[in-house]
Backbone as CSV, one residue per row, in Angstrom:
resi,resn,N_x,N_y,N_z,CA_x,CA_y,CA_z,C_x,C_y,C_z
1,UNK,0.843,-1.191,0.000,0.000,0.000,0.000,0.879,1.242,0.000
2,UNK,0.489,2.140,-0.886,0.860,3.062,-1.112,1.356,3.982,0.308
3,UNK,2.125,4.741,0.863,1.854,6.036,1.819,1.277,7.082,1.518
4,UNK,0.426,7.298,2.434,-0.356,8.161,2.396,-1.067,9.258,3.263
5,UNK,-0.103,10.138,3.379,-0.623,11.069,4.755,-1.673,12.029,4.999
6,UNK,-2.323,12.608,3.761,-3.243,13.310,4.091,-4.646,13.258,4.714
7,UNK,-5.305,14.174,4.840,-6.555,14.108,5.461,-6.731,15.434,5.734
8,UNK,-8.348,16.107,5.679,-8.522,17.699,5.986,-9.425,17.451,7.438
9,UNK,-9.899,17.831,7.849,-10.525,18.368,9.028,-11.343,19.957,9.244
10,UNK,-12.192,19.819,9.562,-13.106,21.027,9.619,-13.788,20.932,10.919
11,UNK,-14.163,21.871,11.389,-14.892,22.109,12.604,-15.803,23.751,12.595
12,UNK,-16.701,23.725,13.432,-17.715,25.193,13.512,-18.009,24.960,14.890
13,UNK,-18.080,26.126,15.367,-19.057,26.066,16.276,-19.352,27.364,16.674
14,UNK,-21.067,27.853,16.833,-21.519,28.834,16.850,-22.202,29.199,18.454
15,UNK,-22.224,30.463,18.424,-23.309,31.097,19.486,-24.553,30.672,19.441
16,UNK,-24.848,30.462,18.272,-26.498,30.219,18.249,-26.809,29.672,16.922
17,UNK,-27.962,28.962,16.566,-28.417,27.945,15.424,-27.913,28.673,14.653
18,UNK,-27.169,27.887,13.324,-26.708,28.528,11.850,-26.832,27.239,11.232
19,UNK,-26.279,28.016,9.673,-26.384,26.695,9.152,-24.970,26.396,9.134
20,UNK,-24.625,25.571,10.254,-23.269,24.671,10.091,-22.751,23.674,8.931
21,UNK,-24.152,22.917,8.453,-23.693,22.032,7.901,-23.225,22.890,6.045
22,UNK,-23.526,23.838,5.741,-22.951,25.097,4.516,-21.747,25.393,4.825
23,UNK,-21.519,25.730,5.845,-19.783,26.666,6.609,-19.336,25.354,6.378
24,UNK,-19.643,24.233,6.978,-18.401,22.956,7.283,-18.534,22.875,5.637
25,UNK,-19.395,22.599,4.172,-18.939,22.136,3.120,-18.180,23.398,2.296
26,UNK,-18.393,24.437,2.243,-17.109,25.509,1.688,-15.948,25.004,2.823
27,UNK,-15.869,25.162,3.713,-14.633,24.755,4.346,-14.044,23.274,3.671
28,UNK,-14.637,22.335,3.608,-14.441,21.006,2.905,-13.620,21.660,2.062
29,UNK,-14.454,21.964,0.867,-14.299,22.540,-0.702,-13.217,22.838,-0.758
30,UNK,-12.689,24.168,0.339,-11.248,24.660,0.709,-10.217,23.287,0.806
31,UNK,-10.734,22.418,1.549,-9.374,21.303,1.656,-9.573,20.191,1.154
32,UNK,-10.439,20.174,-0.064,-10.435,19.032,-0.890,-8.973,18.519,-1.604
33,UNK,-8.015,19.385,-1.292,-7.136,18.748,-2.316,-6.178,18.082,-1.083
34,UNK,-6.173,17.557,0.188,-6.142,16.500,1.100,-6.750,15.686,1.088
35,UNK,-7.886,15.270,0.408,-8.280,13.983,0.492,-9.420,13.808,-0.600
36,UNK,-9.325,13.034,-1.596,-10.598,12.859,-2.673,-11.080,11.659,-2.346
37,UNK,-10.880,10.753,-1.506,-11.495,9.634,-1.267,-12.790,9.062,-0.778
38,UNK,-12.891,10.489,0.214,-14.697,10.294,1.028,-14.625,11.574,1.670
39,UNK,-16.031,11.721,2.143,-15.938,13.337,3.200,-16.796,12.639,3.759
40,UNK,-17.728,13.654,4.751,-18.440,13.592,5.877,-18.802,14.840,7.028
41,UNK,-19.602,14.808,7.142,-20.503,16.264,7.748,-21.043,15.874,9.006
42,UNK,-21.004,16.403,10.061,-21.919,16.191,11.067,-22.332,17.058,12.182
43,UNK,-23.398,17.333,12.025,-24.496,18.432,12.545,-24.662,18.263,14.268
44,UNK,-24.081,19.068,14.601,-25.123,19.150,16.146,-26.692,19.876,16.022
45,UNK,-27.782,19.762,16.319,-28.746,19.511,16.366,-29.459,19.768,17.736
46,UNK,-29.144,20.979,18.639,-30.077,20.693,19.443,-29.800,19.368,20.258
47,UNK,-28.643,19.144,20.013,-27.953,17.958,21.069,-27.975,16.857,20.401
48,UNK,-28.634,16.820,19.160,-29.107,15.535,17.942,-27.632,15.562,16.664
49,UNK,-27.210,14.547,17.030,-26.185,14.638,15.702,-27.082,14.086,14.279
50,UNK,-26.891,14.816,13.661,-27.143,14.170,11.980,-26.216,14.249,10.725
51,UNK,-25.623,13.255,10.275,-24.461,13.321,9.210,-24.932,12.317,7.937
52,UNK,-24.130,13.159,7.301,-23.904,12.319,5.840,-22.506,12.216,5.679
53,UNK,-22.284,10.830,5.103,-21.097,11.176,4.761,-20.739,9.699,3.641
54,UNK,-19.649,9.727,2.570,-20.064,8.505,1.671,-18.705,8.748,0.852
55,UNK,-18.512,8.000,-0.063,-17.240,8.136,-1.125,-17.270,9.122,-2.226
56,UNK,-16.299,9.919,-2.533,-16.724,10.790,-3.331,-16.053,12.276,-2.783
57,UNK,-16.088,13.110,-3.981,-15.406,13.882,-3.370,-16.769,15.183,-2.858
58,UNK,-16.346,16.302,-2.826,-17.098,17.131,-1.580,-18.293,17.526,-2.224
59,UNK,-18.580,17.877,-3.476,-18.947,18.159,-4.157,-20.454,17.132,-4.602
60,UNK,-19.367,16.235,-4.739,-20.188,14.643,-5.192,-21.038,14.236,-3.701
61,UNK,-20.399,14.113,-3.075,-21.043,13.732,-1.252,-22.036,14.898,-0.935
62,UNK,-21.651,15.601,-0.927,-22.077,17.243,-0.408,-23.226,17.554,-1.194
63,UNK,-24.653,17.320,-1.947,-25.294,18.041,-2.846,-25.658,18.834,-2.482
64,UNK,-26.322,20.109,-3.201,-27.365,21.109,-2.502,-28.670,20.036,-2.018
65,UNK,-28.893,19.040,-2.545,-30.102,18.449,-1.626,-29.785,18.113,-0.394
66,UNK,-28.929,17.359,-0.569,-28.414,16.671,0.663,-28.118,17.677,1.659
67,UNK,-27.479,18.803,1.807,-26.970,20.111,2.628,-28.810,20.589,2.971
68,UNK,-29.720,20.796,1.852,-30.632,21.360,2.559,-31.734,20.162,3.545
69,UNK,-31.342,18.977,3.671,-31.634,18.186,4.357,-31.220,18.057,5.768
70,UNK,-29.623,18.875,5.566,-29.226,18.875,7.233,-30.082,20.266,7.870
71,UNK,-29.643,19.880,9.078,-30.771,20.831,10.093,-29.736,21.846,10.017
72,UNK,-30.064,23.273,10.586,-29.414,24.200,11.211,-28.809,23.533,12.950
73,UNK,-27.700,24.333,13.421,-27.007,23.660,14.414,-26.342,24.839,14.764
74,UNK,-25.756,24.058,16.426,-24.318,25.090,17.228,-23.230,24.445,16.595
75,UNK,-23.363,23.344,16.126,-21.859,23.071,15.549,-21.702,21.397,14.480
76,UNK,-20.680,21.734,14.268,-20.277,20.690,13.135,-19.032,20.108,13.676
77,UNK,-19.103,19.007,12.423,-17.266,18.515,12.521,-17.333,18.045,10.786
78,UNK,-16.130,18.056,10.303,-16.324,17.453,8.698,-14.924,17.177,8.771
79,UNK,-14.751,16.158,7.597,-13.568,15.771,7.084,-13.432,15.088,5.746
80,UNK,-12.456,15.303,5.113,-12.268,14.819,4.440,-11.467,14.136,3.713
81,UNK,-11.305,12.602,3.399,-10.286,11.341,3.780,-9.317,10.726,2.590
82,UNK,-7.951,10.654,2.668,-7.231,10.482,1.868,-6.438,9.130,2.270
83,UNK,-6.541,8.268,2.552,-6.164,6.598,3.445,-5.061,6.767,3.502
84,UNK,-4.704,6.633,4.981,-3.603,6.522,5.329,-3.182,4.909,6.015
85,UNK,-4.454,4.449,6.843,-4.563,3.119,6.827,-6.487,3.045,7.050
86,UNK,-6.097,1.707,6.573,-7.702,1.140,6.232,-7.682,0.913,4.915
87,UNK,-8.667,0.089,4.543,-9.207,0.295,3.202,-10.042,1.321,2.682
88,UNK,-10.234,1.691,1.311,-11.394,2.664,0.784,-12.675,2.024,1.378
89,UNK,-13.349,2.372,2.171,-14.885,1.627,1.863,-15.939,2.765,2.823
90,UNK,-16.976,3.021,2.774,-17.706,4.008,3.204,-17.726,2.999,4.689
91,UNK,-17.625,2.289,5.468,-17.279,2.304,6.634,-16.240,2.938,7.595
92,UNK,-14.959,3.187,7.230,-14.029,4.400,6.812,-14.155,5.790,6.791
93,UNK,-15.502,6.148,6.260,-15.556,7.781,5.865,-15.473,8.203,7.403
94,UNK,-15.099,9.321,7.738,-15.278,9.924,8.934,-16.430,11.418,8.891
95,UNK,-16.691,12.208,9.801,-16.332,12.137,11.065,-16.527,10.723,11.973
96,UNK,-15.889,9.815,12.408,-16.919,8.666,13.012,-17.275,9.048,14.671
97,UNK,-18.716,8.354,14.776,-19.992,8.874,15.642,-19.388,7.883,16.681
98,UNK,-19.492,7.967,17.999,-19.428,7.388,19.181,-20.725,7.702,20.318
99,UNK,-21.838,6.698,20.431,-22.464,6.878,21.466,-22.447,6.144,22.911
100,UNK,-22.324,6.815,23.723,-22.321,5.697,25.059,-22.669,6.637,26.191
101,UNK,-23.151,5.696,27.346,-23.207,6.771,28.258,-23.297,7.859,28.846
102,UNK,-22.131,8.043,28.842,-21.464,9.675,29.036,-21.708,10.653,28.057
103,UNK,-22.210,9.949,27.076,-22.190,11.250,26.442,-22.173,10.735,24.538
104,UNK,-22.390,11.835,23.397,-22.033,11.066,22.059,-20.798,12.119,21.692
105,UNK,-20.322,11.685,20.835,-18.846,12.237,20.690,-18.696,12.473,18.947
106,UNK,-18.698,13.475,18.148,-18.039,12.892,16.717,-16.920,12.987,16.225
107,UNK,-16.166,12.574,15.724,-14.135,12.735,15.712,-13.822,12.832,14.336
108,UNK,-13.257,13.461,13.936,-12.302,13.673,12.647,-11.075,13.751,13.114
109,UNK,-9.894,12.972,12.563,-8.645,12.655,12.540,-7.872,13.126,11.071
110,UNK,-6.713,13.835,11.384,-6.142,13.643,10.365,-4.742,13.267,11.095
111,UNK,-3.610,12.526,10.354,-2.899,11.440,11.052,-2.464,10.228,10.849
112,UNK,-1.605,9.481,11.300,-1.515,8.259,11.896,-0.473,8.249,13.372
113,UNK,-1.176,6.708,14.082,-0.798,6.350,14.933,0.549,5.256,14.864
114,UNK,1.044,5.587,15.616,2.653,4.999,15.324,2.734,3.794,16.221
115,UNK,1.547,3.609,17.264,1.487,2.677,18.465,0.290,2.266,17.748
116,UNK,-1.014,2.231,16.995,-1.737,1.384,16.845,-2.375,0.135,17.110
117,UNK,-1.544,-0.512,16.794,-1.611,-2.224,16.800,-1.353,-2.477,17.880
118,UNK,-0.144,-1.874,18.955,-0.534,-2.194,20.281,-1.653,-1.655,20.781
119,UNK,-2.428,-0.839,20.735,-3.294,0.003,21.151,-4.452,-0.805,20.590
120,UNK,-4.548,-1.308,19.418,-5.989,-1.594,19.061,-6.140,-3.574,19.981
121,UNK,-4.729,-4.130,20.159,-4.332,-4.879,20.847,-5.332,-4.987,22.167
122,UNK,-4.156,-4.445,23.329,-4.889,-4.066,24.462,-6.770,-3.883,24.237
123,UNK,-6.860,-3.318,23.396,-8.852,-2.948,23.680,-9.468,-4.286,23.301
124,UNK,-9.186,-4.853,22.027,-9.730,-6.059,21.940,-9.552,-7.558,22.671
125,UNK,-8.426,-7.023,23.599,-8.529,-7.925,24.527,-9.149,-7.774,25.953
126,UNK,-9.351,-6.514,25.863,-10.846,-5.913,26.842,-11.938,-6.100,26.553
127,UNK,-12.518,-6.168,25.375,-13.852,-6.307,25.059,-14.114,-5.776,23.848
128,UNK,-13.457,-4.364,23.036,-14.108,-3.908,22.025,-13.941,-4.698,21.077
129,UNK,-14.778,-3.988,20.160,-15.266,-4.971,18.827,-14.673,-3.475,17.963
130,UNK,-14.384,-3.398,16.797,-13.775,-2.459,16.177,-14.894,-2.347,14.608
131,UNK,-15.681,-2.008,14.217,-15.945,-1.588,13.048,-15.689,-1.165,11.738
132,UNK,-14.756,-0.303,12.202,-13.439,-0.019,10.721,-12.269,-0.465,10.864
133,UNK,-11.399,-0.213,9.784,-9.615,-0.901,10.021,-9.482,0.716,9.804
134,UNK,-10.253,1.931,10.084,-9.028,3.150,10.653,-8.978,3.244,11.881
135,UNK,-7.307,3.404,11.927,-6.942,4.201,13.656,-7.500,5.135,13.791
136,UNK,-8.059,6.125,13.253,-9.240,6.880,13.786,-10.038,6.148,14.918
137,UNK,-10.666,5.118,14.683,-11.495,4.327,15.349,-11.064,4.210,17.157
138,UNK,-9.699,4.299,16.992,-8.899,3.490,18.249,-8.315,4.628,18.625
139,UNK,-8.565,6.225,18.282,-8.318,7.242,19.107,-9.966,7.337,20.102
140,UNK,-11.039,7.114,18.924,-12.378,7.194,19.424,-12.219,6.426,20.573
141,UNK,-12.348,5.239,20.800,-12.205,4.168,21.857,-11.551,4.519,23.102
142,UNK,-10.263,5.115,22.639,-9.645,5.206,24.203,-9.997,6.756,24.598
143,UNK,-10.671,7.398,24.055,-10.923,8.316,24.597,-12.394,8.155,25.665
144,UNK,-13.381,7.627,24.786,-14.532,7.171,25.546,-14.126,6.116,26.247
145,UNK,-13.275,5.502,26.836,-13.002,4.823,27.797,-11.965,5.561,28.799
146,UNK,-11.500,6.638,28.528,-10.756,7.534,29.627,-12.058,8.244,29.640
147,UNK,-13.227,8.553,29.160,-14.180,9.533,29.841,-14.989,9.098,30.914
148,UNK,-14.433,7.658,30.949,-15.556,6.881,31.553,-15.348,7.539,33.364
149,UNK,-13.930,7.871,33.719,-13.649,8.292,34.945,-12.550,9.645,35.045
150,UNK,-12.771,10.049,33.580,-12.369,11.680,33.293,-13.998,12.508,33.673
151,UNK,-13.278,13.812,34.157,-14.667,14.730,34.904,-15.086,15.327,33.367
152,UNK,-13.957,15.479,32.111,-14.700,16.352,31.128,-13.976,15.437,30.136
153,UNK,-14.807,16.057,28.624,-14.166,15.466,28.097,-12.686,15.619,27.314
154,UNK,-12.417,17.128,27.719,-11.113,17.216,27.551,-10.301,16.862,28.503
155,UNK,-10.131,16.578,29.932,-9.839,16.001,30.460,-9.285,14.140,29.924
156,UNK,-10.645,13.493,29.200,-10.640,12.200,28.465,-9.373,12.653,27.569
157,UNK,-9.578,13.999,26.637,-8.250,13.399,25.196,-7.842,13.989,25.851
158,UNK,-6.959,14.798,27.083,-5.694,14.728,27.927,-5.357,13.416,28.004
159,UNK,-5.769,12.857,28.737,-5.166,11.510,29.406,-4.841,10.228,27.843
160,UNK,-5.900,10.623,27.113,-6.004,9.936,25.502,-4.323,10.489,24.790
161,UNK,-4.023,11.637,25.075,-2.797,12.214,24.526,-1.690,11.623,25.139
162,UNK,-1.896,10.771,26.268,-0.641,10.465,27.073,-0.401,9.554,26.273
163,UNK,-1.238,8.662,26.202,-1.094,7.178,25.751,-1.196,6.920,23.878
164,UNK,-1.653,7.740,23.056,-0.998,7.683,21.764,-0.174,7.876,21.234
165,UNK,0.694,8.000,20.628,1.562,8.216,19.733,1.752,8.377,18.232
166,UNK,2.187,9.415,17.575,2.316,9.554,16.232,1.820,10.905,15.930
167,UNK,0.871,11.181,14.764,1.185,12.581,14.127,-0.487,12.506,14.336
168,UNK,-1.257,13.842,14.557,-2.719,13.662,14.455,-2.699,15.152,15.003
169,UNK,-4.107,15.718,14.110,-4.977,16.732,14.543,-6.087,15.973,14.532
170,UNK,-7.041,16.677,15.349,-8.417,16.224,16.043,-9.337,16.954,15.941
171,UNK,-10.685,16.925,15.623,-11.382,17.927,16.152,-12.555,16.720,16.230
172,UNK,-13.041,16.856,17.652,-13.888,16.293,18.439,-15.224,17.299,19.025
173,UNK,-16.163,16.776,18.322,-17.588,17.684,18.474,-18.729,16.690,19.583
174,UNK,-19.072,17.279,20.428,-20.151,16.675,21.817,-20.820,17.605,21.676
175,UNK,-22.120,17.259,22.502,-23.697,17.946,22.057,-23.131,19.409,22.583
176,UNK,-22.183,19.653,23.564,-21.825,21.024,24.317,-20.828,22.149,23.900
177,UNK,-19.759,21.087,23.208,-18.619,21.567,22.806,-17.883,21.270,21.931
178,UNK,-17.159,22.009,21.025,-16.334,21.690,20.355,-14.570,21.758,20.750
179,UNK,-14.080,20.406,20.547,-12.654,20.327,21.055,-11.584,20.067,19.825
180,UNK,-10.521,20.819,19.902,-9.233,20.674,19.074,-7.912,20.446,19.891
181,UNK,-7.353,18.891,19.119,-5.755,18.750,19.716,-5.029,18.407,18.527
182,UNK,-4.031,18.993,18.696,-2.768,18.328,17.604,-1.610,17.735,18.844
183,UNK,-0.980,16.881,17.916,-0.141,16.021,18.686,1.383,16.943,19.342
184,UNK,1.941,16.452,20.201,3.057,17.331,20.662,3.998,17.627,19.801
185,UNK,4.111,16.671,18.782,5.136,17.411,18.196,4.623,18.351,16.672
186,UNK,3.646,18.840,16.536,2.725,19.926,15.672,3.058,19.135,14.551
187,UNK,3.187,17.820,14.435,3.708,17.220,13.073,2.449,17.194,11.556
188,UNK,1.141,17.792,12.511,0.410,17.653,11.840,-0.182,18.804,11.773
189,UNK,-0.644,19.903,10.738,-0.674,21.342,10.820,-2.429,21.429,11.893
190,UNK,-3.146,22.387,12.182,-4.394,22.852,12.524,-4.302,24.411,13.079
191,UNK,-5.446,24.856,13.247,-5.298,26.575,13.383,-7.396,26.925,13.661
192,UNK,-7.192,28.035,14.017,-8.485,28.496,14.067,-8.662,29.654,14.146
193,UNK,-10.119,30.085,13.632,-10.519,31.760,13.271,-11.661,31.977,13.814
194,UNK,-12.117,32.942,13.557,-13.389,33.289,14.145,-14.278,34.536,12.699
195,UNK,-15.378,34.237,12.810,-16.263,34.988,11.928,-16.676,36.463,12.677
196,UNK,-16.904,37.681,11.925,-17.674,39.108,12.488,-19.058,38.778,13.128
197,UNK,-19.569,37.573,12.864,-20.845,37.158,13.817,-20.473,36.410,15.309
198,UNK,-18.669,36.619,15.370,-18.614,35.278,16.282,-18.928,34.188,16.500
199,UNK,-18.669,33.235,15.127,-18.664,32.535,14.985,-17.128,31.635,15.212
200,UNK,-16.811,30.271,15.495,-15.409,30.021,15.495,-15.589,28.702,14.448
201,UNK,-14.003,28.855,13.905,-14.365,27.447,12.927,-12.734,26.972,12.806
202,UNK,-12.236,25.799,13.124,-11.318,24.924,13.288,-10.722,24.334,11.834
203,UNK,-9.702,24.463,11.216,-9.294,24.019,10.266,-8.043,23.425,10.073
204,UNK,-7.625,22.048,9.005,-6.687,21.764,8.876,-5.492,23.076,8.269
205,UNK,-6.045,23.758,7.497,-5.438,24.702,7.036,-6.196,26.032,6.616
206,UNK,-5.589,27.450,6.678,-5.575,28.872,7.383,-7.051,28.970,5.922
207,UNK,-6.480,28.437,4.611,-7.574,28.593,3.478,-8.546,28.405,3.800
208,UNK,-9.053,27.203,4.519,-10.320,26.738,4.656,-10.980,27.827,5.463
209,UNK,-10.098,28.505,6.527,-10.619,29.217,7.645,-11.410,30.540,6.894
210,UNK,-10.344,31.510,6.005,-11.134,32.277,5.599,-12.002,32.059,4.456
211,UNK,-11.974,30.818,3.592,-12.693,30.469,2.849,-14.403,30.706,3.039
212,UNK,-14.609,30.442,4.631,-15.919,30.821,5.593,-15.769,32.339,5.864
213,UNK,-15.133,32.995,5.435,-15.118,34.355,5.576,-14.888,34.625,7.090
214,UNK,-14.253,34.162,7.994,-13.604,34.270,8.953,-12.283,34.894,8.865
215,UNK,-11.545,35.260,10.020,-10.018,35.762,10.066,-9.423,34.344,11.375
216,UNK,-8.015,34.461,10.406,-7.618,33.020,10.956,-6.891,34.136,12.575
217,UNK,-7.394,33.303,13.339,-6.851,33.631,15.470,-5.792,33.236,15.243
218,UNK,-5.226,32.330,14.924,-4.029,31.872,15.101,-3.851,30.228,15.076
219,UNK,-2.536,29.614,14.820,-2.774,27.978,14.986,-2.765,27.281,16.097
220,UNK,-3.590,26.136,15.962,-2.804,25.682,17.811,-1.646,25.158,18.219
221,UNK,-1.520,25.341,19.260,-0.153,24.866,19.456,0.212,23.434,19.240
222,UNK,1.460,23.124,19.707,2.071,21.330,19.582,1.481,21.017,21.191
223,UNK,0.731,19.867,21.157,0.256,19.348,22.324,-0.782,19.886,22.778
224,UNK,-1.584,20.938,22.335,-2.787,22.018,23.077,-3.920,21.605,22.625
225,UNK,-4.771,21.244,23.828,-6.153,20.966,23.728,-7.156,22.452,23.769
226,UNK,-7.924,22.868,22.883,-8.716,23.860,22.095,-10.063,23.374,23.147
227,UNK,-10.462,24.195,23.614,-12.386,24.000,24.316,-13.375,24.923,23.701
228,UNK,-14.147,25.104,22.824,-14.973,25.893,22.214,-15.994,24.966,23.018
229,UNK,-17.332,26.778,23.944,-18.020,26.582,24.804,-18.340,27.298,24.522
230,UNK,-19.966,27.590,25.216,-20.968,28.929,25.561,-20.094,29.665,26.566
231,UNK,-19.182,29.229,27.706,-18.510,29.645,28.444,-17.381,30.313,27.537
232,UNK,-16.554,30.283,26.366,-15.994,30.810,25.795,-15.014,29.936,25.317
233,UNK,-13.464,30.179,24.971,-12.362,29.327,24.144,-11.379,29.710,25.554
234,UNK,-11.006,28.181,25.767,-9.900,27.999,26.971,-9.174,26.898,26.191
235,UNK,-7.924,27.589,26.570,-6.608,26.323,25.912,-6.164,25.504,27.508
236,UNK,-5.802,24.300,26.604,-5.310,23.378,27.967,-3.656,23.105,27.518
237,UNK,-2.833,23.489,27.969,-1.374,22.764,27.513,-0.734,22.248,28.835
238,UNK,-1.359,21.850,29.943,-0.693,21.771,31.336,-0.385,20.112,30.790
239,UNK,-0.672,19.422,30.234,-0.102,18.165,30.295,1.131,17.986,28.706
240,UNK,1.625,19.477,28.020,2.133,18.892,27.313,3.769,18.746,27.304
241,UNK,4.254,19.465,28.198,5.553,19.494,28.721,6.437,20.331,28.048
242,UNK,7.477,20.048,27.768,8.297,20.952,26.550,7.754,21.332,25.167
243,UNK,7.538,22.020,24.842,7.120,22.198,23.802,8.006,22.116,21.948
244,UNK,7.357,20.803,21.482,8.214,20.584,20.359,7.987,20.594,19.308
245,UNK,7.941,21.663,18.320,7.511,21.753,16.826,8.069,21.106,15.656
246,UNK,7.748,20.436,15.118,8.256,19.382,14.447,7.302,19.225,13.098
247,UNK,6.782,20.073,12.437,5.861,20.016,10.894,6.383,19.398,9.898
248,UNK,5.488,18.629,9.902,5.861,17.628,8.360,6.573,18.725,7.245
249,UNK,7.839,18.304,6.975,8.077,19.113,5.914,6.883,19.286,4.317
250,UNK,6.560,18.043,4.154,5.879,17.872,3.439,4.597,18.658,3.019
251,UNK,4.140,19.204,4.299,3.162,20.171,4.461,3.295,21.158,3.389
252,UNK,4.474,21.642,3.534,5.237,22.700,2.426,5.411,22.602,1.332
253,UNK,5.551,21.554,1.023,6.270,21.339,-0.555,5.308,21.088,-1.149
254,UNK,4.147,20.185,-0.805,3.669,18.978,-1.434,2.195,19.020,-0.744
255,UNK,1.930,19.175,0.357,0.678,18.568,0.953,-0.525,20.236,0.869
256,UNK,-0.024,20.925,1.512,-0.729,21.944,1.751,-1.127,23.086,0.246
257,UNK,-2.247,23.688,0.369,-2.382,24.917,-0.615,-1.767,25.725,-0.639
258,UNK,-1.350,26.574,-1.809,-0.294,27.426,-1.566,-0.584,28.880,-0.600
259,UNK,-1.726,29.050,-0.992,-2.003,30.624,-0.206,-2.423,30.075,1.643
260,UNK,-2.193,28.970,2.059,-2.476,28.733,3.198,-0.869,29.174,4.205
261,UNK,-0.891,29.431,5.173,0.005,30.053,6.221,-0.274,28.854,7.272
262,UNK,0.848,28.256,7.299,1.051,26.950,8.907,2.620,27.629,9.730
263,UNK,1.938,27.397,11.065,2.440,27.902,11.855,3.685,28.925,11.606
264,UNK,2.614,30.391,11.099,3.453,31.521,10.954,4.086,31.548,9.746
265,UNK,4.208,30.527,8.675,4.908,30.591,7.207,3.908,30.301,6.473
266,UNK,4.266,31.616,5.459,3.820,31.008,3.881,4.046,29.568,3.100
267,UNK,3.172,29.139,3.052,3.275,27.873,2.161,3.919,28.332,0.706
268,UNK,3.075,29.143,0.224,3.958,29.913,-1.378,5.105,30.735,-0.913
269,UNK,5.685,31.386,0.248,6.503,31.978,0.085,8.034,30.502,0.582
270,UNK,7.493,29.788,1.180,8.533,28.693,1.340,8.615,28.095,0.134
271,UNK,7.677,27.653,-0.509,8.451,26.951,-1.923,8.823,27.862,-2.691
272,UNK,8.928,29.255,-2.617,9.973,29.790,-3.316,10.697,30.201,-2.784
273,UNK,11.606,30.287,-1.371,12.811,30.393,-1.052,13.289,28.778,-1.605
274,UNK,12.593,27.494,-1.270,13.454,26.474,-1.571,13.596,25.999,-2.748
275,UNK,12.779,26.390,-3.654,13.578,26.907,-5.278,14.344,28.096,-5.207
276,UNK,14.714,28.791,-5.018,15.606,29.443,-4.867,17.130,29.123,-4.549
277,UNK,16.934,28.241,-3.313,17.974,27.369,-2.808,18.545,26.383,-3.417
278,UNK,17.190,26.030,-4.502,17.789,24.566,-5.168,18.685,25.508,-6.274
């Protein structure tokens, strides 16, 4: 199998009912060229998640029917998937939905896990049953099983951050809140803006952000858990220790749009200092 690192990620979350599920597909649109394989949308609802999501690219997945079928909402999550592991198959598409207990959860990953197989190990010899062959799946899992005796759920992907390993941005949507982490070493780009309505919206990259006609806040940090609330935006970095930036070079050359800005650099103005250099 080929390597394959990409994946986009989108997130919204509003003050009050909008139409999320429109903002999350221009945002898509913006980072379609990370992943043509599948997308996926998913609506908070008044505490009700509702998603579509299928093979195809954003366009193709995304119709105007289908968009005027989703409800208005406080928030979204979308993504859109370029295999990094798993097979192609619409079991695969993300955001993927988690209900239990505590609470329902929806996750978009972009990433891989470098511990996996031990990780998906350990759970199935606890009890889970796994549904897809993405590690997406097995960030979902151990997080709803650290929420089980975590007080929040950022608290859960704190303790979830101890125990993974590898390259990943996140954005994790619950009926209350919207949450963003990238891994400690920022190997994987993310950032966020905010709209003149105050609106906030989470992106793999700075394009997508103003693509929604937002101004990009800034990116998140390496290791920083993001809390979008009615209470407001609180960063968590108390569990990430030294702080180590480490961006896929690749981001630059090859992965990212050119007019997009990751952490503080031009994407077009770096590939032309390093033609320059060459």
């Amino acid at each position: 199998m080929a390597i394959r690192e990409e994946c986009g990620v989108f997130g919204v979350f509003s003050p009050s009912p909008d139409d999320v599920a429109a903002i999350s597909y221009y945002g898509l649109y913006a980072l379609q060229h990370r992943g043509q394989e599948s997308c996926g949308i998913v609506v908070n609802s008044g505490g009700e998640f509702v998603s579509h999501k299928d093979l195809g690219l954003v366009s193709e997945v995304s119709t105007k029917e289908t968009l005027s079928r989703m409800p208005s909402g406080t928030a979204a999550v979308g993504h859109v998937r370029y295999g990094t592991t798993g097979r192609s198959s619409r079991s695969n598409c993300q955001p993927i939905e988690v209900n239990h207990y505590m609470g329902k959860m929806a996750l978009a990953h972009n990433g891989n896990l470098s511990n996996v197989w031990e990780l998906k190990e350990k759970l199935e010899l606890s009890g889970a049953i796994f549904h897809t062959t993405s590690d997406t799946e097995t960030v979902a899992y151990i997080i709803t099983r650290e929420r089980l005796n975590a007080p929040s759920v950022e608290d859960a992907v704190s303790r979830a951050m101890e125990v993974i390993e590898g390259a990943y941005s996140l954005i994790i949507m619950t009926p209350d809140k919207l949450i963003c982490a990238r891994d400690m070493y920022g190997f994987r780009p993310l950032c966020f803006g905010k709209t003149a309505g105050g609106v906030y919206v989470a992106a793999s990259e700075s394009c997508a952000v103003k693509a929604v006609g937002a101004e990009v806040v800034r990116d998140v940090e390496p290791g920083e858990i993001l809390v979008f609330s009615r209470d407001g935006v609180f960063s968590r970095t108390e569990h990430c220790g030294k702080k180590q930036k480490h961006l896929c070079i690749f981001e630059y050359i090859y992965f990212a749009r050119p007019d997009s800005v990751i952490d503080g650099v031009s994407v077009h103005a770096s590939r032309v200092d390093a033609g320059r250099a060459l």
